[in-house]
C-alpha positions as CSV (number, residue, x, y, z in Angstrom):
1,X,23.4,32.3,-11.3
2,X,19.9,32.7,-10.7
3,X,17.8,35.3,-12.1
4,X,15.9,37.1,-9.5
5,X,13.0,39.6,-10.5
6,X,12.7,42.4,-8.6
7,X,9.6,43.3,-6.2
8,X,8.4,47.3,-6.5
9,X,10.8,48.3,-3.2
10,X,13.8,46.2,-4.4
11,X,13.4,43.2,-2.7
12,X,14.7,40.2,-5.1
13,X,12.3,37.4,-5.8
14,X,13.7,34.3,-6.1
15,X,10.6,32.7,-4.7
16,X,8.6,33.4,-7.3
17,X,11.1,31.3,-9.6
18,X,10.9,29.2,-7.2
19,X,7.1,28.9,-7.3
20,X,7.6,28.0,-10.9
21,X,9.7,25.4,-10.5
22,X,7.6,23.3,-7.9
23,X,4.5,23.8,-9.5
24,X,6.2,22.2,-12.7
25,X,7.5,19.3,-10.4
26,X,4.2,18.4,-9.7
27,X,2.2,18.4,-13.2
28,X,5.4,16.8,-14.8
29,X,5.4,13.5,-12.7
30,X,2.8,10.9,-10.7
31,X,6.0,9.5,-8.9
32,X,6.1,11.2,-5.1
33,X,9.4,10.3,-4.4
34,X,10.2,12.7,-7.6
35,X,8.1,15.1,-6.6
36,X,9.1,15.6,-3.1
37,X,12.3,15.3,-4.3
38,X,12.0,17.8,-6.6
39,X,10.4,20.2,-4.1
40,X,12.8,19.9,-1.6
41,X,15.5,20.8,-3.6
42,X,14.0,24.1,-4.3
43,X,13.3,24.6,-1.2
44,X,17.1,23.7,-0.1
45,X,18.0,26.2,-2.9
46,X,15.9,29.0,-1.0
47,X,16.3,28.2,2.3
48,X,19.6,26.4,2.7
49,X,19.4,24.3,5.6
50,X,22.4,22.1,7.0
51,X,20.0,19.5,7.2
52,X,16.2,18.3,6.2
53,X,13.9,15.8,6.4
54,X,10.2,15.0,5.2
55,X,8.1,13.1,7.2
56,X,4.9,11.1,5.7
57,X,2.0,10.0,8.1
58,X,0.7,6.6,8.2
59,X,-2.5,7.4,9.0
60,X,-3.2,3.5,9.8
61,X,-0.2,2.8,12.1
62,X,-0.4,6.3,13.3
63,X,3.5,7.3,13.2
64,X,5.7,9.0,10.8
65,X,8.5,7.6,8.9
66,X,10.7,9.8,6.9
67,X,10.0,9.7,3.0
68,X,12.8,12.0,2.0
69,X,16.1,13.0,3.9
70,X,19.2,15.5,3.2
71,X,22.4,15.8,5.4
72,X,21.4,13.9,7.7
73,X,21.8,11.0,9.4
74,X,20.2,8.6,6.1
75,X,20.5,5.1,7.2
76,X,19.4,5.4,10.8
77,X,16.5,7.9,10.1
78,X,15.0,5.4,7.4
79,X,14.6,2.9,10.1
80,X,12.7,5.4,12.3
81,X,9.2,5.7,13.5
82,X,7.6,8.4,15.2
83,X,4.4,7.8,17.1
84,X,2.1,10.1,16.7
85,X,2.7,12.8,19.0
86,X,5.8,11.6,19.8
87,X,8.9,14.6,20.3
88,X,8.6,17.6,17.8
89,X,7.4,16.4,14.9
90,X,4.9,14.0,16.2
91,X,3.4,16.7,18.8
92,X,3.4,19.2,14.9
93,X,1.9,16.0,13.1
94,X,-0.8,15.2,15.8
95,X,-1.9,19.1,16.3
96,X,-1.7,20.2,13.0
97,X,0.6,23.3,14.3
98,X,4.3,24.4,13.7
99,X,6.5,24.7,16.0
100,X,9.8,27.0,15.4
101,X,12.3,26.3,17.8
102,X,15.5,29.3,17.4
103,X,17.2,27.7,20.5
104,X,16.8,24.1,21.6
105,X,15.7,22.8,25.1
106,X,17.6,21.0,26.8
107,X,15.4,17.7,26.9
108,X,14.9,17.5,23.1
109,X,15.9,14.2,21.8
110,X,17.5,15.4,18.6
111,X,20.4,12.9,18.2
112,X,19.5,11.2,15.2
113,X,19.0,14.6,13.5
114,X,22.7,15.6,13.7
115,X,24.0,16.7,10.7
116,X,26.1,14.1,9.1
117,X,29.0,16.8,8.8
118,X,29.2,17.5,12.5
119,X,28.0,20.2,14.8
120,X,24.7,20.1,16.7
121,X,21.3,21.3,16.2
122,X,20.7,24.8,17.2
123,X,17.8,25.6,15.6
124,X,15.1,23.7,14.4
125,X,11.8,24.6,11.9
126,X,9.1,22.0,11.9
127,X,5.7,22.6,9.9
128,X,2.8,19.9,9.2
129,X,2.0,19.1,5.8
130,X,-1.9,19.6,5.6
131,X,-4.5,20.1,2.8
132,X,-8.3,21.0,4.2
133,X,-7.3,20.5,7.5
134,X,-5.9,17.0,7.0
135,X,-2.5,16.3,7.5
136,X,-0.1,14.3,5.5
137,X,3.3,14.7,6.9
138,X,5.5,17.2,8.8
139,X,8.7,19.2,7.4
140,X,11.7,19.1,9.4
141,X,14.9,22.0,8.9
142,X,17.8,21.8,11.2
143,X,20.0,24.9,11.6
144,X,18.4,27.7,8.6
145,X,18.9,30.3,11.0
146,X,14.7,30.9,11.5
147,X,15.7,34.1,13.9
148,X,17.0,36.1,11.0
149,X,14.0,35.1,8.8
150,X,12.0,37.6,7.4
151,X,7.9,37.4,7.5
152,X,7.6,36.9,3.5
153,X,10.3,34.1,3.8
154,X,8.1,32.5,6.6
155,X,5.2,32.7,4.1
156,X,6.9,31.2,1.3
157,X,8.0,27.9,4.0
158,X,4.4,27.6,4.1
159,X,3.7,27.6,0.9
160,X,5.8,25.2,0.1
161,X,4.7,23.1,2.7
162,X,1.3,23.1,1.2
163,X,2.6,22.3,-2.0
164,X,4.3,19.6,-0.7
165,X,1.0,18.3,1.2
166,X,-0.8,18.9,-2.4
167,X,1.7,15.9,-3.8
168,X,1.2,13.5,-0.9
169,X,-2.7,14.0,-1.2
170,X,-2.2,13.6,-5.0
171,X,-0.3,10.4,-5.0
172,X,-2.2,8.8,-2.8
173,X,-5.5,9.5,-4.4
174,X,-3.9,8.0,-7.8
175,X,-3.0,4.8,-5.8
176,X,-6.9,4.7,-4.5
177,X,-7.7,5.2,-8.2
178,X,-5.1,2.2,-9.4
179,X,-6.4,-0.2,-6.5
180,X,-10.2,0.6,-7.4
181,X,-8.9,-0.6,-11.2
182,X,-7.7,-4.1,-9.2
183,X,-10.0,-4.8,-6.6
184,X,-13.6,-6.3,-6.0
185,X,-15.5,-3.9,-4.6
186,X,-17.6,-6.5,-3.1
187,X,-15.2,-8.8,-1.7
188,X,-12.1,-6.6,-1.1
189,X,-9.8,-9.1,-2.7
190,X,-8.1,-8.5,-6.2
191,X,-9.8,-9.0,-9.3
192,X,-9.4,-11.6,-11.8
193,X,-7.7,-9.3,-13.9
194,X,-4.5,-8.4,-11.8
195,X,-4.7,-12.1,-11.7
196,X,-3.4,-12.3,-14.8
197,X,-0.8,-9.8,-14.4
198,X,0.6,-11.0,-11.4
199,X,0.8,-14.5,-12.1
200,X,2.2,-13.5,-15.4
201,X,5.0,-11.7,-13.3
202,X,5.0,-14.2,-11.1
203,X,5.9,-16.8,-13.1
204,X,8.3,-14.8,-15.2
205,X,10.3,-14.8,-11.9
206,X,10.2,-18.3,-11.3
207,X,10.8,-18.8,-14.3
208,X,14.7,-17.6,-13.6
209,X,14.9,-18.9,-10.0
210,X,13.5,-22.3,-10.1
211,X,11.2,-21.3,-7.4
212,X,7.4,-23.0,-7.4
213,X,4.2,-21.1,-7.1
214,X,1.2,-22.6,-6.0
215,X,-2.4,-22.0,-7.1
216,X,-5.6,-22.5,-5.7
217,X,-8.9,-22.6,-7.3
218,X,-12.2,-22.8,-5.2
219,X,-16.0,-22.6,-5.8
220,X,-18.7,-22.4,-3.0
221,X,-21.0,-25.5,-2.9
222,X,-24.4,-25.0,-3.6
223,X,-24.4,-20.8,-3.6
224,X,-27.4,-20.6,-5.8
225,X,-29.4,-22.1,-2.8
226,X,-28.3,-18.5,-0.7
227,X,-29.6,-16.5,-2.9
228,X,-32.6,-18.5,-3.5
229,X,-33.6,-18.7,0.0
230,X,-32.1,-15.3,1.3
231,X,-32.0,-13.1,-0.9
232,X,-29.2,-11.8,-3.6
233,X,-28.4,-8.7,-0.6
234,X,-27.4,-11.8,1.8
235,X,-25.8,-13.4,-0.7
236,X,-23.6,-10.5,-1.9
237,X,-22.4,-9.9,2.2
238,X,-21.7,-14.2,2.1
239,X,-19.3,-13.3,-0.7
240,X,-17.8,-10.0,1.5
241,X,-17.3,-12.2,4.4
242,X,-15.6,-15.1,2.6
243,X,-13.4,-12.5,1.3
244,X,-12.5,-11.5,4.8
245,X,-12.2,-15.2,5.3
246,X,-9.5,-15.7,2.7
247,X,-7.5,-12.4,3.7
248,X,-7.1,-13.5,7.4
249,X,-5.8,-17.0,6.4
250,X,-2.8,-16.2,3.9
251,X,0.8,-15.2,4.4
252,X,2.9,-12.4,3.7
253,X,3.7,-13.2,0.2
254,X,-0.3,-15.3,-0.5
255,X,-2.6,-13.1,-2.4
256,X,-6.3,-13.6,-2.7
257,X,-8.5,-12.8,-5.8
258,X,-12.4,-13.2,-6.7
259,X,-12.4,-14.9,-9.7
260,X,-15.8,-14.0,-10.6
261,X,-19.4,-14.9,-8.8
262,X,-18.4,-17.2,-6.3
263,X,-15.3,-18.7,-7.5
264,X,-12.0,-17.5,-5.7
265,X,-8.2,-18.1,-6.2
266,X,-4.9,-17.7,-4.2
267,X,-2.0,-17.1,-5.5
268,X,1.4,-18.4,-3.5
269,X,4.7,-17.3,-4.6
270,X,7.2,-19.7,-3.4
271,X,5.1,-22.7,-2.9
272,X,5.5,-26.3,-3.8
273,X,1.8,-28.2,-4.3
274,X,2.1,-29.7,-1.0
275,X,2.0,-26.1,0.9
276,X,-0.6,-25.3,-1.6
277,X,-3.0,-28.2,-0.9
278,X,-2.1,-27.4,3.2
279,X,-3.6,-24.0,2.6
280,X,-6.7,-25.3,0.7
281,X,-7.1,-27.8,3.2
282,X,-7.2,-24.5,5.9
283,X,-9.0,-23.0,3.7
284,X,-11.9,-25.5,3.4
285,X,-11.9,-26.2,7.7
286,X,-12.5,-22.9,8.0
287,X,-15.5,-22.6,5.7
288,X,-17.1,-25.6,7.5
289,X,-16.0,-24.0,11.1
290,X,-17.0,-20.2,10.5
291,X,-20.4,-19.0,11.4
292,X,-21.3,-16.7,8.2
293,X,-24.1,-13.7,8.2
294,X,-24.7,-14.0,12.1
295,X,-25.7,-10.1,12.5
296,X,-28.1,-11.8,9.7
297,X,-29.2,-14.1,12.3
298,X,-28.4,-16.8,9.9
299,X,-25.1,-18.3,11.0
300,X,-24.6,-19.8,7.8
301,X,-21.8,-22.4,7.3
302,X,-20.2,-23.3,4.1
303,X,-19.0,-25.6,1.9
304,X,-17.1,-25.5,-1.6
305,X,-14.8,-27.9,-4.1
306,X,-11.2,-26.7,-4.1
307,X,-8.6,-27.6,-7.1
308,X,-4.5,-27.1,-6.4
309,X,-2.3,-26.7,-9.3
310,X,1.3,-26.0,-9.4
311,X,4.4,-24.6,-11.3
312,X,6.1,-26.4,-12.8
313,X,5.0,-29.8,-12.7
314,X,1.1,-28.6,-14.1
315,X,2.3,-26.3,-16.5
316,X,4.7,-23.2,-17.6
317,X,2.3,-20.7,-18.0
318,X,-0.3,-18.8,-16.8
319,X,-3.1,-20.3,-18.9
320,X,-2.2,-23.9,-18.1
321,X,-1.6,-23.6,-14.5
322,X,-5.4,-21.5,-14.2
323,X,-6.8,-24.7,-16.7
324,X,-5.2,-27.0,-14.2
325,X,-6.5,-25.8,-11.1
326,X,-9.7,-25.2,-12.1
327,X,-9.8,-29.0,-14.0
328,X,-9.1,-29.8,-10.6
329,X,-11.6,-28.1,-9.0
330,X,-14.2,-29.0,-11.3
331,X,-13.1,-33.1,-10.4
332,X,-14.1,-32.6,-7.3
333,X,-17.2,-30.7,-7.8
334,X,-18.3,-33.5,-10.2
335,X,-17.5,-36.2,-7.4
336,X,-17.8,-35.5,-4.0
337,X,-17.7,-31.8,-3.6
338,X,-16.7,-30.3,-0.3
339,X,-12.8,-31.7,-0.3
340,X,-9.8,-31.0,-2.0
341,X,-8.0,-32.5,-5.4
342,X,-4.4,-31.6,-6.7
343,X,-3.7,-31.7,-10.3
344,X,-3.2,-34.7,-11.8
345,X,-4.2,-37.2,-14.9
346,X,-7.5,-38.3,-13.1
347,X,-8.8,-34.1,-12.6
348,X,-7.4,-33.5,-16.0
349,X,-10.1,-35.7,-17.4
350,X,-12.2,-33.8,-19.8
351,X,-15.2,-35.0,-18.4
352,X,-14.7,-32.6,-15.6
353,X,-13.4,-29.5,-17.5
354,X,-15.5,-26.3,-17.1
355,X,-18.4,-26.6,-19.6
């Protein structure tokens, strides 16, 4: 049984162990799902609810999807989205204000927030998530009886709320933090660092599925003369617009890094050499074909030397298969420049190996 301290006039205070417990929940993990998770099941303890759900915003799609349901209906709520201001908890989510319902209107569209145990929803409590007038989410409590709830209880739902809104900020100011650590902050794409680590993992997994994966190694042709003729600041926004370049031309599972200067690779899961020298081929007709620093008034257009290496024909790790992509790259950039070469016994030539 829990132990409940007692206020001056009586009044037990379970909430204040409560307090205790969520504030440990979120210094002892930097996973949300626990956190949350951990949260809400304080707050079930308190508040007993028949069902609940936590809603998280996606600020860029603006809707809501729910991050963590109880007693409800679990598989057809993970599915869901909610536009913002969409029904209840997308009007709470797009003004910021709760909305406690004791008795439900007749035109709600609750259906999908039937308990999983039967009955209807007669009541419903739904509060936004929000730190500094941001919010992050919206809490959602079907059937807690809010008409018999007492004005320190209401509190306390807000508090928790906010405690909840604390993690969601927190989290997702630790993922800024980890991308910052794997991205170039000029270009946007990944650095050559999580390179490493995800063609490391990458080829672990191939490794035990006999799948290929595809690199591609490219250098722009004759950079220098940018930044000789316009400047290092026009150079620097060639390089950020290249990196848009690359982004808009891969697939779902194709990730793009700067290598360093003006070298770039892509990374394709999945991919035989043939798809990989398609891409670089793409790649290279849309260099030649894009008009680059026109708010410049330069309309720039480039060229560069591209190198395509494969697993597992060109080697079973992650330093062979970089060697033989960038052997290849340097073939062509020794030759003819502006095309495309695959790895092979001519590009593996130590003639054209980076010096």
């Amino acid at each position: 049984m829990d132990k409940l301290i007692q206020f001056p006039d009586g009044q037990p205070a379970l909430e204040i162990q409560t307090f205790h417990e969520v504030a440990r929940a979120l210094t002892s993990s930097v996973d949300l799902s626990t956190i949350l998770h951990n949260i809400m099941q304080q707050m079930t303890r308190f508040f007993n609810p028949q069902a609940w759900s936590l809603l998280i915003l996606d600020e860029k799609k603006r809707q809501l999807y729910y991050g963590v349901i109880s007693g409800g209906q679990t598989e057809k709520l993970r599915r869901k989205r909610i536009p913002l201001g969409q029904g209840i908890p997308g009007w709470v989510a797009l003004h910021g204000e709760p909305m406690i319902l004791t008795t439900m209107p007749e035109d709600a569209d609750l259906s999908d927030e039937i308990p999983e145990n039967g009955g209807r929803v007669e009541s419903l409590i739904c509060l936004p998530l929000r730190v500094r007038n941001k919010t992050y989410g919206v809490l959602q409590l079907v059937n807690c009886h809010p008409e018999s709830m007492r004005n320190h209880e209401i509190f306390f739902l807000h508090a928790l709320c906010d405690y909840a809104a604390i993690a969601i900020q927190n989290a997702r100011s630790f993922e800024q933090i980890q991308l910052l650590t794997i991205t170039d902050d000029c270009t946007g794409l990944y650095n050559a660092r999580h390179l490493y680590e995800r063609l490391e993992h990458t080829l672990e997994r191939s490794h035990r599925t006999g799948k290929p994966v595809s690199l591609i190694f490219f250098d722009l042709d004759h950079f220098k003369l940018v930044n000789d003729t316009y400047g290092h600041l026009n150079g620097t926004r060639l390089l950020a617009e290249v990196g848009t370049m690359v982004r808009d031309c891969l697939g779902l599972l194709d990730t793009g890094y700067r290598y360093g200067g003006d070298e770039f690779v892509v990374l394709m899961p999945h991919q035989d050499k043939p798809r990989g020298i398609d891409l670089a081929r793409r790649l290279l007709d849309k260099l030649r074909n894009t008009s680059f620093l026109k708010e410049a008034g330069l309309n720039l257009h480039l060229e560069a030397s591209f190198g395509v290496a494969a697993f597992p024909e060109d080697g079973m790790d992650l330093h062979s298969i970089i060697r033989a992509a960038d052997s290849a790259m340097y073939y062509v950039k020794h030759t003819t420049r502006n095309q495309v070469a695959a790895a092979g016994e001519d590009t593996a030539d130590e003639r054209f190996a980076r010096k």
